[in-house]
N, C-alpha and C positions, 0 to 999 in steps of 0.2 A: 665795311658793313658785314653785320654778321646773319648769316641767314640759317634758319632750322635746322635746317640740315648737319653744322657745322657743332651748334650746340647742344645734339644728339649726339654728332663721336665725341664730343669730349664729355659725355655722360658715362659714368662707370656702368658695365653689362650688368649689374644689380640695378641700380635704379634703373639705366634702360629700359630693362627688364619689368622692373614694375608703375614707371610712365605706360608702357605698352600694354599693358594689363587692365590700366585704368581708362585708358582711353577706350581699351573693346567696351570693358562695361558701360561707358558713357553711351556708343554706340550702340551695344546690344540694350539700351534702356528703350530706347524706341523706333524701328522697322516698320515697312512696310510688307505683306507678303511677298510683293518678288525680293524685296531686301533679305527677307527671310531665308527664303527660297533659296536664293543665288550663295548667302552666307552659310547655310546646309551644304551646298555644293551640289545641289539638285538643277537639273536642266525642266523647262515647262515639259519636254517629251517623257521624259523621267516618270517625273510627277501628274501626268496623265494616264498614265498604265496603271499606278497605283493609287490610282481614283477612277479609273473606268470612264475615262472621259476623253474628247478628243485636246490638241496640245493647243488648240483656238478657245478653247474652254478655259484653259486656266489661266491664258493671256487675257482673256475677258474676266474672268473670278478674280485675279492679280489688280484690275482696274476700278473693280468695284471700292462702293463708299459704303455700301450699306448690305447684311451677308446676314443670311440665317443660324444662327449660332451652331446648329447641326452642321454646319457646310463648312464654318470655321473650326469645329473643333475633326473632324474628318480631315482638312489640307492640315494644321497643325500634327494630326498625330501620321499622318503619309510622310510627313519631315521628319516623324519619329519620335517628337513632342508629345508633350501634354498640354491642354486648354483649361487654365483656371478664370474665375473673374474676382475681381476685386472691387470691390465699394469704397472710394475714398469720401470720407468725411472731412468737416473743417474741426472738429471737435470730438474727435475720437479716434485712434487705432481703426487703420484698415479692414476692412471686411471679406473675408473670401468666401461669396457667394456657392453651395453647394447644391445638387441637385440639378443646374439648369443646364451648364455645357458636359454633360455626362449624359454617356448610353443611360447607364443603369446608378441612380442617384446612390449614394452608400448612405448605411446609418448614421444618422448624425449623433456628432459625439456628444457626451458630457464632460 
């Protein structure tokens, strides 16, 4: 029986290399904030100093379902991130909504 493990070494260190490449992205397509968080390599005590809050705060912020887009884009850029949104449509090219998760909305382009 052959198991994962087995037909990883017998992958050449190029493909290995980019199986493992592809898999983060699959992973990094969708997180949770403590997924984030812990995948940043930030501790909740970390990440409470650099939001000014207690580390019971972001264990609770981390469980939320529903967040004020100011409180999400604040813990995203404390990780060092940026906060875009995006509008999917069934019939059109993605949207990236500008203006709402921004301090200071930028001019919008032509």
């Amino acid at each position: 029986m052959t198991n994962l493990e087995q037909i990883r070494k017998e992958l050449s260190p190029a493909r290995r290399k980019k199986v493992e490449a592809r898999a983060a992205e699959l992973i990094a397509e969708e997180m949770t904030l403590q997924e984030l968080r812990r995948a940043r390599k930030l501790t909740q005590v970390r990440m409470a100093k650099k939001l000014g809050v207690s580390q019971d705060g972001i264990s609770k912020l981390e469980k939320r379902s529903d967040l004020l887009l100011s409180t999400l884009r604040k813990t995203v850029e404390a990780m060092g991130g940026r906060l875009s949104l995006v509008a999917e449509f069934p019939d059109r090219n993605p949207v990236v909504l500008c203006g709402i998760a921004e301090d200071e909305p930028r001019a919008r382009r032509r």
